[in-house]
C-alpha positions as CSV (number, residue, x, y, z in Angstrom):
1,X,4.3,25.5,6.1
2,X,7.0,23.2,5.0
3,X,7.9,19.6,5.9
4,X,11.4,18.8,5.2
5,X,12.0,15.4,6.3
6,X,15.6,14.0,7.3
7,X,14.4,10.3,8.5
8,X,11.3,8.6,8.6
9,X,10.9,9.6,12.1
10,X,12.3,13.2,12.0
11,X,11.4,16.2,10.0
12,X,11.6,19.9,10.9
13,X,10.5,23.2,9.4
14,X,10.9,27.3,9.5
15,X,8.8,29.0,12.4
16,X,4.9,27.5,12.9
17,X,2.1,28.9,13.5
18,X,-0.8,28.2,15.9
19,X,-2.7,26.8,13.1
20,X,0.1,24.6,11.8
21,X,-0.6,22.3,14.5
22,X,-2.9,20.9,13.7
23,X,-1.7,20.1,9.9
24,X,1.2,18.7,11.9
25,X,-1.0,16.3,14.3
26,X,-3.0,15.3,11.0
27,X,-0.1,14.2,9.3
28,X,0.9,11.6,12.0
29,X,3.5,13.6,13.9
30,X,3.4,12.5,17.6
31,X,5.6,15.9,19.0
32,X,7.1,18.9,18.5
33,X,9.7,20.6,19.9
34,X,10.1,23.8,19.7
35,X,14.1,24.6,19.2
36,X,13.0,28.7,19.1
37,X,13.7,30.9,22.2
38,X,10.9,32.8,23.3
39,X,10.9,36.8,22.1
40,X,13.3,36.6,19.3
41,X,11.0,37.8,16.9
42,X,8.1,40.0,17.3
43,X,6.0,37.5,14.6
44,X,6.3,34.5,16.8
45,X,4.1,32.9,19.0
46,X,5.3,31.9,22.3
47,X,5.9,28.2,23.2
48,X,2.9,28.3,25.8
49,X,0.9,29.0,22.5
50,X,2.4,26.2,20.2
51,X,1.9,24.0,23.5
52,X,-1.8,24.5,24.1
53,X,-2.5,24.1,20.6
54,X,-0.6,21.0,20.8
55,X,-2.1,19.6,23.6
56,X,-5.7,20.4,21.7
57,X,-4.8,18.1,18.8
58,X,-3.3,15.7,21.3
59,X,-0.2,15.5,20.6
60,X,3.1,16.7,22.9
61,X,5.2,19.5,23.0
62,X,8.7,20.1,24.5
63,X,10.9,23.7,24.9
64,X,14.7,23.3,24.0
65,X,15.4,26.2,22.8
66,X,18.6,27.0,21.0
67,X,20.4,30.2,21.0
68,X,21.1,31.6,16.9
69,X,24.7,30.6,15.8
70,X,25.3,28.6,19.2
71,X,24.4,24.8,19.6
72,X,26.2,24.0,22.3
73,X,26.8,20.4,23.7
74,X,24.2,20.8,26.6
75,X,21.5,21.4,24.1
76,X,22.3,18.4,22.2
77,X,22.2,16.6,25.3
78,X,18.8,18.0,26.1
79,X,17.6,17.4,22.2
80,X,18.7,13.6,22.6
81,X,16.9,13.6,26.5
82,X,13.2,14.8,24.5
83,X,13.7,12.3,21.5
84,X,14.1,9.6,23.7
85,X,10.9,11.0,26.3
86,X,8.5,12.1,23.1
87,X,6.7,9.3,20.9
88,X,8.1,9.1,17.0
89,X,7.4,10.5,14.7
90,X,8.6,13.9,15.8
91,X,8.4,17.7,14.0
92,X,10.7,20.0,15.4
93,X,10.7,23.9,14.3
94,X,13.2,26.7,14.7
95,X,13.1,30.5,13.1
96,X,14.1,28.6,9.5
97,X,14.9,24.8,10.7
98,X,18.7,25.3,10.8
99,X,19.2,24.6,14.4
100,X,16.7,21.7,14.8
101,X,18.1,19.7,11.7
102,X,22.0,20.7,13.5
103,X,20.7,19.4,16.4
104,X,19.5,16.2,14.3
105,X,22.8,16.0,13.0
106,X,24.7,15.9,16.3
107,X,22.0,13.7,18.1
108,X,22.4,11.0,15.4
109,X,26.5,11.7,15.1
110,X,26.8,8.6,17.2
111,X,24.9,6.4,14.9
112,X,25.0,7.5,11.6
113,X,27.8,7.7,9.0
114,X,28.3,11.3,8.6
115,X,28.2,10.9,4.7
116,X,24.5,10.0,5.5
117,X,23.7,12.8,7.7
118,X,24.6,15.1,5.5
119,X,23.0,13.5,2.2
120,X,20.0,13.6,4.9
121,X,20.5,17.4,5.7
122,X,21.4,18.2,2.0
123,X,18.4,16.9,0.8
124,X,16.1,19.0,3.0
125,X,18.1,22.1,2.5
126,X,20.5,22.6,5.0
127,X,24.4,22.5,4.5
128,X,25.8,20.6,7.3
129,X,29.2,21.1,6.1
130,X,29.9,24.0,8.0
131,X,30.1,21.6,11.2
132,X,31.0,18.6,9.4
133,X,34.1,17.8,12.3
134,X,31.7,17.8,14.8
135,X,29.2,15.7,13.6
136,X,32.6,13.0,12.7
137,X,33.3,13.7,16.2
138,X,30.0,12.1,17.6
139,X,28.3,15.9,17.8
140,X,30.7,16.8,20.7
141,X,32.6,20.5,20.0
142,X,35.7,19.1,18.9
143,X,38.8,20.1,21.0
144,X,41.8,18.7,19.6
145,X,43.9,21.5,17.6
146,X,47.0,18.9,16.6
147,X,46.4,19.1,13.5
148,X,48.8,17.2,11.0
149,X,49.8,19.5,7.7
150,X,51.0,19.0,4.4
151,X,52.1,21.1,1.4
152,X,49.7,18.4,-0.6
153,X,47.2,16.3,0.5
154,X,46.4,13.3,-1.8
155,X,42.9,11.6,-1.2
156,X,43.0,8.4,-2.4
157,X,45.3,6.0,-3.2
158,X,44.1,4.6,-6.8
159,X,45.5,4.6,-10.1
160,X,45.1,8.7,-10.0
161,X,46.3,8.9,-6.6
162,X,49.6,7.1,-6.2
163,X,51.0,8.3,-10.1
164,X,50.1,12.1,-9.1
165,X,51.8,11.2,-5.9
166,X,55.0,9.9,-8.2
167,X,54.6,12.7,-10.3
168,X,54.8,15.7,-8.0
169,X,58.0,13.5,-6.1
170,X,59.8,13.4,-9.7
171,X,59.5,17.1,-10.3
172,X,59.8,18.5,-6.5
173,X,61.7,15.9,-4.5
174,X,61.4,18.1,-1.6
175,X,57.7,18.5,-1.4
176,X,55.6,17.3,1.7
177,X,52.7,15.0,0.6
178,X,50.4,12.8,2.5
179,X,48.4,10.3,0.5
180,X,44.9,9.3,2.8
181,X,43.1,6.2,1.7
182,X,41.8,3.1,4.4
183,X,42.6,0.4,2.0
184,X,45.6,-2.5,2.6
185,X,44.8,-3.4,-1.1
186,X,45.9,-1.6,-4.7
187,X,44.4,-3.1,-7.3
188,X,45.1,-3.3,-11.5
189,X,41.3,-3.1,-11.7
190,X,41.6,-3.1,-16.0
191,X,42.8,-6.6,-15.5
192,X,39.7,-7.7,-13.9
193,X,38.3,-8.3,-17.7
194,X,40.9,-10.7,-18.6
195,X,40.3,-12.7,-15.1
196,X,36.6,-12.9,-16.1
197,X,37.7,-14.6,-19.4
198,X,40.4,-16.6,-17.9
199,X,43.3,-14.8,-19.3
200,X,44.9,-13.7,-15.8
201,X,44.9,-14.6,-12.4
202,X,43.1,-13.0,-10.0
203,X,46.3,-12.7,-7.6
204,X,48.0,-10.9,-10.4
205,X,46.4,-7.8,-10.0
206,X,46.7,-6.8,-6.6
207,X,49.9,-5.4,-3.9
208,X,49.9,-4.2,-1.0
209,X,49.2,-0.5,-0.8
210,X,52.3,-0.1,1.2
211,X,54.5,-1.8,-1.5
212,X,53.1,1.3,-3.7
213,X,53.2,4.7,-2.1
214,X,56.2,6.4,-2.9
215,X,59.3,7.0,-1.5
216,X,59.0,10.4,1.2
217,X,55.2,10.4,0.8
218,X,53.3,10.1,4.1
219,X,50.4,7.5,3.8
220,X,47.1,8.4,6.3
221,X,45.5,4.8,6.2
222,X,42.3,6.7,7.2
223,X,38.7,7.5,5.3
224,X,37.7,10.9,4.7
225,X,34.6,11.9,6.0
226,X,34.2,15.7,4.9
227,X,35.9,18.4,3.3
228,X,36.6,22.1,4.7
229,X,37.8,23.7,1.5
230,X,37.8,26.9,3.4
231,X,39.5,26.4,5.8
232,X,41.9,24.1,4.0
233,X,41.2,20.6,6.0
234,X,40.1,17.3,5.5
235,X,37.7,16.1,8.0
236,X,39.0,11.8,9.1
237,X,37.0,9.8,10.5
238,X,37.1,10.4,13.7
239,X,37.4,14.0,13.5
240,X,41.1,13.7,12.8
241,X,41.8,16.9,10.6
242,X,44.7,17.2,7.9
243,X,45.7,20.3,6.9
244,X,46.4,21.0,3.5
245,X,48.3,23.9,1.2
246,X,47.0,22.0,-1.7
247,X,44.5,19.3,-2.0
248,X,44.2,16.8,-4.7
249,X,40.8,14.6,-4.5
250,X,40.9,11.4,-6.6
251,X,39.0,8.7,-4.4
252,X,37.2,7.2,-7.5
253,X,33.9,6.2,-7.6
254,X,31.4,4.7,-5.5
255,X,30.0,0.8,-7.0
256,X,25.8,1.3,-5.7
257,X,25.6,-2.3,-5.3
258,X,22.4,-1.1,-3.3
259,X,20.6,0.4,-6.1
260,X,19.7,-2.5,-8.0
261,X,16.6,-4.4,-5.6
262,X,18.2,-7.8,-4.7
263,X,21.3,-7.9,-6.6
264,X,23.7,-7.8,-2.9
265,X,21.9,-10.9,-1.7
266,X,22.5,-13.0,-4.5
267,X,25.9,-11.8,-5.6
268,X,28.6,-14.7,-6.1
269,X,26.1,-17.1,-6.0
270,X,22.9,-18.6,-8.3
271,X,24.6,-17.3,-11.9
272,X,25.1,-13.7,-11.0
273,X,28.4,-12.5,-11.4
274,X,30.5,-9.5,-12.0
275,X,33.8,-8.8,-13.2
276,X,33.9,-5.0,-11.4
277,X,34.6,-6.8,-8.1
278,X,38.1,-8.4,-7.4
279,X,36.4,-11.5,-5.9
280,X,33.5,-12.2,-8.4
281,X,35.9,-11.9,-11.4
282,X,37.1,-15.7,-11.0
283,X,33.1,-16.5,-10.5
284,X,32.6,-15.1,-13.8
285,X,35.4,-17.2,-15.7
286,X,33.7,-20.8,-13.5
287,X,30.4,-19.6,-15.0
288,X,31.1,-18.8,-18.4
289,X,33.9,-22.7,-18.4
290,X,30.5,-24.4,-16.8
291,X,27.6,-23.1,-18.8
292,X,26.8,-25.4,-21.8
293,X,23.2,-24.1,-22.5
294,X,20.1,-21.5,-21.5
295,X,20.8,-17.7,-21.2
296,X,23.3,-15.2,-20.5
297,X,22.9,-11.7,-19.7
298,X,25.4,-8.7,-19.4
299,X,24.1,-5.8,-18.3
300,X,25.1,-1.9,-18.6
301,X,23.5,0.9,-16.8
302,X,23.3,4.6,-16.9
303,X,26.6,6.5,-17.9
304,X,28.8,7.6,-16.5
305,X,30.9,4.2,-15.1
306,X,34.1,3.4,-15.1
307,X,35.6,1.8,-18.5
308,X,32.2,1.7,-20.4
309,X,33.0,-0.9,-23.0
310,X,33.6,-3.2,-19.4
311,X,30.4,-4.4,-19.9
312,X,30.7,-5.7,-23.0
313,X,34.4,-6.9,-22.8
314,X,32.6,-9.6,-20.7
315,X,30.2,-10.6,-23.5
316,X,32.7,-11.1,-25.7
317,X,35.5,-12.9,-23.9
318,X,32.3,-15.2,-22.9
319,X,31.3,-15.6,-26.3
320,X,34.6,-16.2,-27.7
321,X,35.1,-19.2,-25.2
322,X,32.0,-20.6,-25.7
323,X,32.4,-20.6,-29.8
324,X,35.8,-22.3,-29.3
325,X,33.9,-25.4,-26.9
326,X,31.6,-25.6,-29.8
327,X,28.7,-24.4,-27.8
328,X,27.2,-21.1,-28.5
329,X,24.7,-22.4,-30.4
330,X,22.7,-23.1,-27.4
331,X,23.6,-20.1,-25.7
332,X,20.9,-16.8,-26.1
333,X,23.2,-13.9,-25.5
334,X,21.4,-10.8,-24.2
335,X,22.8,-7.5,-23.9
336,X,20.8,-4.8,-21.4
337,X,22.0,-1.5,-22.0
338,X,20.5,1.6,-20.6
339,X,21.7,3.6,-22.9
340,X,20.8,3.6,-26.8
341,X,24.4,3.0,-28.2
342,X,26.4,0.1,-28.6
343,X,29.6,2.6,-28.1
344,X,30.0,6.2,-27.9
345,X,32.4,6.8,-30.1
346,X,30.9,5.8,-33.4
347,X,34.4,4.5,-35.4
348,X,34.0,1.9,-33.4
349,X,30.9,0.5,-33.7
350,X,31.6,-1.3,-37.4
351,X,34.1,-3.4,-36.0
352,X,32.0,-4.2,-32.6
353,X,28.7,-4.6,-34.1
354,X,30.5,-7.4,-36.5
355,X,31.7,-9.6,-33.2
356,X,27.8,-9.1,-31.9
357,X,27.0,-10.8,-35.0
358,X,29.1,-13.6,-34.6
359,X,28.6,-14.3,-31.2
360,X,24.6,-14.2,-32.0
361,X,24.2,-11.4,-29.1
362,X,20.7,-9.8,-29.2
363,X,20.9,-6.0,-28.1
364,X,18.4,-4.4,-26.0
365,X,18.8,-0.8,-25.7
366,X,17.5,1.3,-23.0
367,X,16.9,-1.5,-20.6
368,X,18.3,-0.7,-17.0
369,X,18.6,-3.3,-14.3
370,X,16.0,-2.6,-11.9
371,X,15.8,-5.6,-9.8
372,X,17.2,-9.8,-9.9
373,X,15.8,-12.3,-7.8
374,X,19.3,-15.4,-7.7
375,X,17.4,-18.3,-6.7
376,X,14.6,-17.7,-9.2
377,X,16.7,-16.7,-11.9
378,X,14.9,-13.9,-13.5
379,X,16.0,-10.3,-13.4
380,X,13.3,-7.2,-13.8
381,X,14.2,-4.2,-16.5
382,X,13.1,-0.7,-16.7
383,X,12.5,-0.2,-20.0
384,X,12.5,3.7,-21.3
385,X,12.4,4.2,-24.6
386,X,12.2,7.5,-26.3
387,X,8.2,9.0,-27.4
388,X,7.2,5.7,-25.0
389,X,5.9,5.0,-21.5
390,X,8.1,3.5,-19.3
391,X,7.8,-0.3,-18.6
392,X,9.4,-3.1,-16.8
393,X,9.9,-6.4,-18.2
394,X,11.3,-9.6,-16.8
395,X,13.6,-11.9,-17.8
396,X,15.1,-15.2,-16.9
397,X,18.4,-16.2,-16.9
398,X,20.8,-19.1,-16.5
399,X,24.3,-16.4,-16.0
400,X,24.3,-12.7,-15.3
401,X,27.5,-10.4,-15.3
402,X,26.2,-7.5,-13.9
403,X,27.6,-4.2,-14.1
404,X,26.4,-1.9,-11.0
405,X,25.2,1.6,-11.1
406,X,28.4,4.0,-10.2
407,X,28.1,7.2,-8.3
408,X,30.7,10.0,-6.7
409,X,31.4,8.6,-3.2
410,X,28.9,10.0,-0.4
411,X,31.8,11.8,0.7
412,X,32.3,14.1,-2.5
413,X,28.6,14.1,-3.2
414,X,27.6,16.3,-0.2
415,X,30.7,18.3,-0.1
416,X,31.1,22.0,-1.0
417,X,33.2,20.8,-3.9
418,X,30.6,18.4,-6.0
419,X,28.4,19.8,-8.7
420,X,25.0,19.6,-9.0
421,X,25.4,16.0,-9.6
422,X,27.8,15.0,-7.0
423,X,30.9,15.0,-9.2
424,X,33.6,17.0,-8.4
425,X,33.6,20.3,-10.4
426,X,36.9,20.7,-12.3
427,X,38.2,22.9,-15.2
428,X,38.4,20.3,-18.1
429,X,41.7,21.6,-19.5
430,X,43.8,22.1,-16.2
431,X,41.7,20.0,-13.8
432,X,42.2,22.9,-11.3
433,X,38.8,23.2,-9.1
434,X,36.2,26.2,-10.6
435,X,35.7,27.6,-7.1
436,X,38.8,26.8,-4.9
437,X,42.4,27.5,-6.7
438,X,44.5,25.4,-4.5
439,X,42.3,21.9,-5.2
440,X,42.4,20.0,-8.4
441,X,41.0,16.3,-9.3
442,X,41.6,13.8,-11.5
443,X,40.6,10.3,-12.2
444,X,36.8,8.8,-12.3
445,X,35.4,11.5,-9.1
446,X,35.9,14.2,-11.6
447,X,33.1,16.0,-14.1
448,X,35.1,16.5,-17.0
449,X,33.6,14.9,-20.0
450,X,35.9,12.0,-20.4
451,X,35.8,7.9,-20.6
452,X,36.4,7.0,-16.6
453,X,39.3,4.6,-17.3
454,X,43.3,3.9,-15.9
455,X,44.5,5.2,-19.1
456,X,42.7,8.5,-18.9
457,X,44.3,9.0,-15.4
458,X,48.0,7.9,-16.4
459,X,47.6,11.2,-18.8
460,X,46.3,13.2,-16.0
461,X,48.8,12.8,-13.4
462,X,51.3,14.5,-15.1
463,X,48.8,18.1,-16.1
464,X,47.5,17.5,-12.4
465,X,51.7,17.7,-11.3
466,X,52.7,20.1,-13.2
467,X,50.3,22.8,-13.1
468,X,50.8,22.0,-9.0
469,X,54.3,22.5,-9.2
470,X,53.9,25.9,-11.4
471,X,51.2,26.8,-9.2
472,X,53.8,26.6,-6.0
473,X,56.6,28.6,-8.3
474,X,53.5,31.7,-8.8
475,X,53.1,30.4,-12.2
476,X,50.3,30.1,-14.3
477,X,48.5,26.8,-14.9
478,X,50.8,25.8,-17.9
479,X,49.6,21.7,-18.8
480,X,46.6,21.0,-19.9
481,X,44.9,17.6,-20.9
482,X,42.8,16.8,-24.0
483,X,40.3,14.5,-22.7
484,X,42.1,11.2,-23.5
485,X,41.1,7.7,-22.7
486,X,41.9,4.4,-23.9
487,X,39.4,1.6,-23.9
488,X,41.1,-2.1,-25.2
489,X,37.6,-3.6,-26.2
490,X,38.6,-7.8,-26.3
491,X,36.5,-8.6,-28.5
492,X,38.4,-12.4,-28.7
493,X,40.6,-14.5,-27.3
494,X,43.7,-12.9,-29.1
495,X,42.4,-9.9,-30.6
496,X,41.3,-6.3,-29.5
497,X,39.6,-3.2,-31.2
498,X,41.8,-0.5,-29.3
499,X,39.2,2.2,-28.9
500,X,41.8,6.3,-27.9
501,X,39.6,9.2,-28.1
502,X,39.5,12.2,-26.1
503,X,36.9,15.0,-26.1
504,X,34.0,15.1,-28.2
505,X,35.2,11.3,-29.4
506,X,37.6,12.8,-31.3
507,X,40.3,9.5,-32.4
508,X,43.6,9.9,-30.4
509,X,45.7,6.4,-31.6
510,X,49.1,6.0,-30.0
511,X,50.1,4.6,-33.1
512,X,50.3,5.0,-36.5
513,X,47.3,3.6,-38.6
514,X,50.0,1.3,-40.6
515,X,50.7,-0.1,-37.6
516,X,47.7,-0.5,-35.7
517,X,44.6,0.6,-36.6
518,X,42.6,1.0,-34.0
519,X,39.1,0.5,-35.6
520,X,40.2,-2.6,-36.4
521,X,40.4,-6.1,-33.9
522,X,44.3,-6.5,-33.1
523,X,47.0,-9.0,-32.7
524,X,49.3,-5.7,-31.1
525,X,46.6,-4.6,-29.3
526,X,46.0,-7.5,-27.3
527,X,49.7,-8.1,-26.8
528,X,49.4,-4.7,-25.6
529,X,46.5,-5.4,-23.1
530,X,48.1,-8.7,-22.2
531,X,52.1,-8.0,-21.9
532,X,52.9,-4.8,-22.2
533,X,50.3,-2.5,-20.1
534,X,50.4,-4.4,-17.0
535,X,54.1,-3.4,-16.0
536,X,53.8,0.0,-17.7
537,X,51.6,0.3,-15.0
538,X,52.8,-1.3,-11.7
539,X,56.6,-0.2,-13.0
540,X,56.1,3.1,-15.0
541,X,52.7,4.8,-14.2
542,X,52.8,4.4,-10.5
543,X,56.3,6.0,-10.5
544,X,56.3,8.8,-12.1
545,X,57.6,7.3,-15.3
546,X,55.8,9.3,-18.1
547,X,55.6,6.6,-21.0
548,X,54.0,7.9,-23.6
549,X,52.0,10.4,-21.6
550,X,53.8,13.9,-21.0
551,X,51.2,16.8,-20.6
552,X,50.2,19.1,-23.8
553,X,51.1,22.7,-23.1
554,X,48.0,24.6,-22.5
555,X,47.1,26.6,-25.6
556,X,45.6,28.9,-24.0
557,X,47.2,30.8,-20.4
558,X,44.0,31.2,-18.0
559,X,43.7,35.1,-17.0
């Protein structure tokens, strides 16, 4: 028999037999319930069966039976009515499981978020998707059938959102988009590294959301909590539903805070820091302007994240400013990375393995944060090296910028339109979905093998919009993009090593080499980073101004 559990207290299984029972008494279960009519199939024992088995390993037993294909809101009721009777834990058993874990689902509707439930249900083997607006509805049958429509629905409002947004309005004034995302907030997240070395004020990179959606686009200020990619709807919280012709998914990504054993407690406080956080960026430039002596750590975790050289942008700018007090000398510089590269795109290494030199840095390769305890000062490291056994070490510090683990949001992970690893599932040329043509994604949610950073999604937006608007005409996905990203790595005050590279790592400069040389640190590369790409993006990017990042034709027309 099978366990498949969906909470510490709840797990359910295909149909039992009257031997089972006693496996199931053995391995603490306190109930069952039996979710199985009697007599649907002739290999079945009957509940009286299961019962006086139960009752001879001295545990309960309740009936609810369920009919196939038909949960109805009574039977929830009377699932909740035995949960609350029977002692935890519970096993509960239908023909394959299917109705007891949708019954699960429903029950704990009220009190779960319904990404949970169905990471729970996922997990175990049952797709809760199918049913994902009643579970947002509390597990009630939903009966509301106003549901709003658009020719394209947008979700989220980030850097990929709001340009695809301006994008499609610039070629199709007429079209009728909705753009859903909760947040009040838009935020220049690429300026965060310069706040964190004192370059820019926090306040700088944020305005309203509402200051940013674009003219004749309807903003949902709503979160999602499913998608229904057949039947073209986006589940709200809620159980609003928005209709969609097309469907563009670009929410980013989720920052797992969570994953790393203490680090949410201490956050903000006792030298930990982080400059992927709008609030903790400042705490990061106070640290680095107070610290005079001891240790500093900047950590990196498993890839993907977004901008990958982030991590050791901070180091850097921290170094930089503690050479020019005339204090690095008493300053051990540690850099944890999980992975076993400085950088993944090897023309760039010379120039940043020079700047570790300078600023004394010791790198530590395949070292992922596994644990930091603020008041005590020491952080823990799972260390997994290649043809070794994995090992933890501990080390104290004086500062840590930690960068977090990054996932897909809960929301894409358990949806019908994820991958095996939770991202969303794209062609890499035309961003189109593999499995639904009238869904495309773009941005850091994506699985197309690019850097996650702003730059990579100002040349999306525009293959995203136009193979939209050719899609609407009956055409043939005709843009295509080529896997660029940009990451300005400040490697000092004043200078940057402007790291463009698309797929495979091939080089992609802007420039020529004459002029800037991106394997090189940079006077016009930080003047770049600190004048010029700011109001490209607030002023250009975000409104369908182009600069510099019209689509490539695709060279090759999809059958």
């Amino acid at each position: 028999m099978e366990f498949r559990t969906l909470s510490p207290k709840f797990a359910v299984s295909p149909q039992i037999s009257v031997e089972d029972v006693g496996t199931i008494a053995a391995q603490g279960f306190r109930a069952i319930i039996c979710n199985r009519p009697d007599g649907e199939g002739v290999d079945q024992p009957s509940f009286k069966e299961i019962a006086a088995a139960a009752k001879a390993a001295g545990i309960e037993a309740r009936y609810v039976p369920v009919q196939s294909g038909m949960v109805k809101d009574g039977d929830v009721e009377a699932f909740g009515t035995a949960l609350e009777d029977l002692q935890r834990p519970v096993f509960a058993y239908c023909r394959t499981g299917t109705r007891s874990a949708t019954l699960w689902s429903f029950h704990e509707a009220i009190k779960r978020p319904i990404a949970e439930i169905l990471t729970a249900t996922k997990t175990a083997g049952y797709d809760m998707n199918g049913v994902a607006r009643r579970i947002a509805n509390g597990g009630k049958t939903p009966t509301d059938t106003g549901d709003a429509h658009f020719q394209v629905v947008i979700v989220g409002a980030g850097a990929g959102g709001i340009s695809v947004a301006a994008s499609l309005k610039s070629r199709q004034p007429d079209l009728d988009i909705a753009v859903i995302d909760p947040a009040d907030v838009h935020y220049y997240q690429p300026g965060w590294t310069m706040v964190g070395g004192g370059i820019f004020d926090a306040q700088t990179t944020a305005k309203t959301m509402g200051s940013l959606i674009p003219k004749g686009v309807h903003w949902i200020k709503a979160a999602v909590a499913a998608f229904e990619p057949e039947s073209n709807a986006v589940v709200l919280d809620a159980c609003r539903v928005v209709k969609y012709d097309r469907l563009v998914v670009c929410p980013g990504l989720k920052l797992d805070w969570g994953k790393v054993e203490g680090l949410e407690e201490t956050l903000g406080r006792n030298g930990v820091t982080s400059n992927y956080r709008y609030d903790l960026a400042p705490y990061t430039w106070q640290l680095v302007r107070e610290m005079q002596k001891g240790r500093a750590i900047f950590t990196q975790p498993p890839m993907p994240i977004k901008c990958a050289g982030a991590p050791q942008k901070a180091m850097y700018l921290s170094g930089d400013a503690w050479s020019r007090r005339g204090v690095l000398n008493d300053i051990d510089i540690q850099f944890m990375n999980a992975g076993g590269v400085l950088f993944g795109v090897k023309d760039y290494v010379p120039a940043l393995e020079d700047y570790v030199k300078k600023y004394d840095a010791s790198l530590n390769f395949f070292h992922n944060l596994f644990a930091i305890d603020g008041p005590a000062k020491t952080a823990v490291f799972e260390v997994t090296q290649p043809d070794n056994e994995p090992r933890r070490v501990e080390v104290g510090f004086d500062m840590i910028h930690v960068c977090p683990p990054q996932t897909a949001p809960d929301f894409v992970r358990v949806s019908p339109l994820a991958d095996a690893a939770g991202w969303v599932d794209v062609d890499q040329a035309t961003l189109r979905h593999k499995s639904y043509d009238n869904i495309w994604s773009l941005g850091d949610v994506m699985n197309a093998p690019n850097a996650k950073t702003a730059a990579a999604a100002r040349k999306q937006a525009p293959t995203v919009a136009d193979n939209i608007v050719a899609d609407i005409a009956g055409r043939s996905a005709m843009a295509q993009y080529d896997g660029y990203g940009s990451c300005p790595l400040t490697v000092e005050r004043g200078k940057i090593v402007l790291a463009e590279f698309g797929y495979g790592g091939a080089l992609k400069p802007s420039f020529p080499r004459f002029l800037l040389d991106g394997t090189k640190p940079s006077r016009l590369a930080w003047f770049l980073k600190e004048s010029v790409l700011p109001p490209v993006y607030w002023k250009a990017m975000l409104r369908g101004k182009e600069w510099m990042a019209h689509p490539e034709k695709l060279s090759v027309v999809p059958e």
